[in-house]
Each structure stands twice: as structure tokens, then as C-alpha cells.
C-alpha positions in Angstrom: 0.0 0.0 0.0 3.3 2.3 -0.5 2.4 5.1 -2.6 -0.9 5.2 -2.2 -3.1 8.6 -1.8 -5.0 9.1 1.6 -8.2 9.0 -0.6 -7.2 6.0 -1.7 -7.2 4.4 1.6 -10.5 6.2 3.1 -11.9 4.3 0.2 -10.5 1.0 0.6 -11.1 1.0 4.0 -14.7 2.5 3.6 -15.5 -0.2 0.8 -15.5 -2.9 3.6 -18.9 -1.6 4.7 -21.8 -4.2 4.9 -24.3 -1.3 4.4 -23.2 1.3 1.6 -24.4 0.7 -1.8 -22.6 3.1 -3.5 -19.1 5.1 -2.7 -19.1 8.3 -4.8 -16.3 11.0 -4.3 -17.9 14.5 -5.0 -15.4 17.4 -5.8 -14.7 20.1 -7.9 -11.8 18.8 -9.3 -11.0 16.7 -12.1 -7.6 15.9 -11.4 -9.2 14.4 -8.3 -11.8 12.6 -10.3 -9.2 10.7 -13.0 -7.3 9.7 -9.2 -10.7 8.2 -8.4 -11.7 6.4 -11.1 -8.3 5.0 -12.0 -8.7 3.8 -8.7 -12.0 2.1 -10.2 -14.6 4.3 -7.7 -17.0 6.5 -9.1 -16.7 10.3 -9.0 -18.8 13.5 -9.7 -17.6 16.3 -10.9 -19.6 19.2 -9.7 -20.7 22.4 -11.6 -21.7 24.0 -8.4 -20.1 26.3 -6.5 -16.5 25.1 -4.7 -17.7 26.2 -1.3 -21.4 24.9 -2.0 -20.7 21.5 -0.7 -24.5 20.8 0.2 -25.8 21.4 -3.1 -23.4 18.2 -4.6 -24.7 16.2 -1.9 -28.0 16.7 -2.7 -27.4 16.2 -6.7 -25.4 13.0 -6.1 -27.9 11.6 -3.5 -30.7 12.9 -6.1 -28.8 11.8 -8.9 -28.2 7.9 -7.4 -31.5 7.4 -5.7 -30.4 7.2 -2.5 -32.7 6.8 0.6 -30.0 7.1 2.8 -26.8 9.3 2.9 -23.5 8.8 4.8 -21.0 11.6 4.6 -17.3 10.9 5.2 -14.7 13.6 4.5 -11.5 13.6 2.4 -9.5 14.1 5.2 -10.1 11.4 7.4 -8.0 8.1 5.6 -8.4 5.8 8.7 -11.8 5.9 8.2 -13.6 2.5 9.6 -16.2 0.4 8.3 -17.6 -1.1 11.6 -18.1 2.6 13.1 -19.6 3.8 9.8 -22.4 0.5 10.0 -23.0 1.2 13.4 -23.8 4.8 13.2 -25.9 3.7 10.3 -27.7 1.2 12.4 -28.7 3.5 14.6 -30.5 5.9 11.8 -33.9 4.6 12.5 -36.4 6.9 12.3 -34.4 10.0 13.4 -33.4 12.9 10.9 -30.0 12.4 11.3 -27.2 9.9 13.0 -23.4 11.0 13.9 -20.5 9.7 16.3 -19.3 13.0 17.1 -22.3 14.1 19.7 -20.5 13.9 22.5 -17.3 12.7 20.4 -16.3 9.9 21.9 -14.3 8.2 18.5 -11.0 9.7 17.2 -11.0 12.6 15.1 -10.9 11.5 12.1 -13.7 8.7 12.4 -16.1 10.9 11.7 -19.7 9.8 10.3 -22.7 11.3 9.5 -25.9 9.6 8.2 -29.2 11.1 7.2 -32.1 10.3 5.4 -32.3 12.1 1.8 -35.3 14.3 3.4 -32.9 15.8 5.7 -30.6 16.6 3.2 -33.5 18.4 1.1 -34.9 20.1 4.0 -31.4 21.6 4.8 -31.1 22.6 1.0 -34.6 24.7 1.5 -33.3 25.9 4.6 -29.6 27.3 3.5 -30.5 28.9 0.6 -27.9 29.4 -2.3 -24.9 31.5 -0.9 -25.4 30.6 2.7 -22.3 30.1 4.5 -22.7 26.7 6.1 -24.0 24.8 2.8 -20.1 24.5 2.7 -19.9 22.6 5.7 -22.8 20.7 4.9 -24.6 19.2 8.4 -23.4 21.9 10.9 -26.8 23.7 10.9 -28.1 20.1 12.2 -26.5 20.1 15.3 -28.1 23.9 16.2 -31.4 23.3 15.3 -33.8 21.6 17.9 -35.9 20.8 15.2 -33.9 17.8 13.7 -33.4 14.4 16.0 -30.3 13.4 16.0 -29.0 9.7 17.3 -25.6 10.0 18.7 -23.2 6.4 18.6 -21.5 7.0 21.4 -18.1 4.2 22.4 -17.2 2.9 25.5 -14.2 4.2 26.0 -13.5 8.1 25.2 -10.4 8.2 23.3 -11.6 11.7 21.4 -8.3 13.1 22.4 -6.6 11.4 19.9 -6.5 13.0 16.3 -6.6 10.8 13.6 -8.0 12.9 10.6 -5.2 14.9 8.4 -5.4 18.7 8.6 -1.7 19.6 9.5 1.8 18.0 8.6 2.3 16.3 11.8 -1.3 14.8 11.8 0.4 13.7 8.4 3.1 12.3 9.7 1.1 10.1 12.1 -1.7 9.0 9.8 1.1 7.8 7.6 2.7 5.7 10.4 -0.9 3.9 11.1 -1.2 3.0 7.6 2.3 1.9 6.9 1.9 -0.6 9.4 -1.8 -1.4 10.3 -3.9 0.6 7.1 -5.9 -2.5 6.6 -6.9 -3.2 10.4 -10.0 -1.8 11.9 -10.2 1.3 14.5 -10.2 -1.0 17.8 -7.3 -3.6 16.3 -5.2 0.1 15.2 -5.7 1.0 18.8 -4.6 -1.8 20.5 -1.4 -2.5 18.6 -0.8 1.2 19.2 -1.0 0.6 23.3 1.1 -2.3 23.3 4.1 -0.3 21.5 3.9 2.0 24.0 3.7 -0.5 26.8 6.2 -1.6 25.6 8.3 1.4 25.0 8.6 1.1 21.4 9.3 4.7 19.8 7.3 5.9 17.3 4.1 7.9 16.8 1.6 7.3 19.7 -1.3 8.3 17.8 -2.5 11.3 20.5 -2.8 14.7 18.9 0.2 17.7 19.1 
């Protein structure tokens, strides 16, 4: 797996899911896009604004059929497929499912699932040029008049940082996948405690 993109592995690793149909990568980009497919996923290339980010959600969902959206962003490579189904099994009948209320998971784990209504309603909502249709769901967690189901863990390891916004979360991401990329979140964890237990040097995983 040397060489390989981040994306690459947020979609390997997402691709083990037992409940998505469908893994499309939306963007602006088309260099992004040829990655993608030569990478044999599917990818949309969006004619929308590059800071309207709700609008190709809502033409992709729209544009596949979906009943049921799960949004996963670019910059979270270690990704897991368990955490994803069970924030998806806990969907039900609410308006919309995350792990990060209270976070409890990594950052970088981070899953969100809705139903396409919520996604429409939040389209009629944010009107074209509002500020958060970049960010997508944020508007969710402020407004009492969406339910939200929260998958909470057992154990509260959200001080860890897991997700890739700076060099050095980079440099640690990069260590994880080099040695574990294809084990899930709990297995990544573990190996991760015994090195330390054991005093083996290296990238602990915890956030700078």
C-alpha cells in the first residue's frame, strides 16, 4: 500500500462496509476525479459552486437514488467500516445519525448519516450563498428541530487526532497506515498501546 493517496485508503477502507451501496467521491476537481476512477470508484464532478458542498450532496444523492446518505470527508484516511455501519444502524427513524455528539471516536472517524429528506430540507433551509452549505450538516447540530442519534463508544479516546489537517497529523496518519492501514479502528488502537507499553518509539497516535 506504499504510494498510495490518503483517498485511496479512506476508500479501501470504507468499501468494507456491509451497508453502503454506493461510494461516490464528489469534488470540484477533475484531477481528483481521474485519481478516483483509476482507482475504479466512481466520482462526480460538480458544476456547483466550490464552497457549495451541500448542493453536490443533494445532486449526487438525487442523482443515485439514495434513501440514505453517509458523509465521510477527504480528510479522514483511517476511516472504519464497523463505526460507519453502526452509526448507520442507529438511523432509524431520526433525521440524522453522527458519532461526534458527544465525540467519543477519534478525530478522524467521523460519520454522519441522514435520510435524503434531511438533506432536502437543509437545502430549502440554507439557501444558495449561505455560508454553512459548505460545511454541509453543521446547521443540524443547532437546530432543535432535527433528532439526532448519537453512537457513542465505550471508552472516550476523542483526544486522539486521527483525521489529516496539518503536517504532523500527516506524519502520524502515515505511520498507522504503513503498518496497520488495513486493520480496523479497535485492532489500530490496540497494537498502538502495546508499542507504547512496551516502549517502542514511534508515533503514539494522541494529537500535538
Amino acid at each position: 500500500m506504499r504510494g498510495k493517496s490518503l483517498l485511496w485508503h479512506l476508500l479501501h477502507r470504507l468499501e468494507q462496509s456491509e451497508f453502503i451501496d454506493n461510494i461516490v467521491v464528489g469534488t470540484p476537481d477533475e484531477e481528483i476525479r481521474d485519481e478516483v476512477e483509476s482507482d475504479g470508484f466512481e466520482c462526480v464532478v460538480s458544476d456547483r459552486a466550490e464552497d457549495d458542498v451541500l448542493g453536490r450532496y443533494v445532486d449526487i444523492a438525487d442523482d443515485y437514488g439514495a434513501d440514505v446518505v453517509v458523509r465521510v470527508t477527504g480528510d479522514c484516511p483511517l476511516i472504519d467500516a464497523e463505526v460507519v455501519d453502526q452509526t448507520i444502524n442507529i438511523l432509524g427513524d431520526y433525521d440524522f445519525a453522527c458519532n461526534i455528539l458527544p465525540r467519543t471516536f477519534p478525530k478522524g472517524l467521523d460519520t454522519e448519516v441522514m435520510p435524503v429528506r434531511t438533506l432536502h430540507r437543509l437545502d430549502e433551509i440554507l439557501k444558495e450563498g449561505h455560508p454553512e452549505r459548505e460545511h454541509v450538516c453543521v446547521h443540524v447540530y443547532d437546530d432543535d428541530d432535527f433528532s439526532i442519534a448519537s453512537y457513542v463508544d465505550e471508552k472516550d479516546n476523542s483526544h486522539l487526532t486521527w483525521c489529516v489537517d496539518y503536517e504532523c497529523d500527516f506524519e502520524r496518519v502515515a505511520y498507522i497506515l504503513e503498518r496497520w492501514g488495513d486493520l480496523p479502528y479497535r485492532e489500530i488502537l490496540r497494537r498502538l498501546h502495546v508499542r507504547q507499553a512496551d516502549g517502542v518509539s514511534g508515533w503514539s497516535g494522541n494529537a500535538t
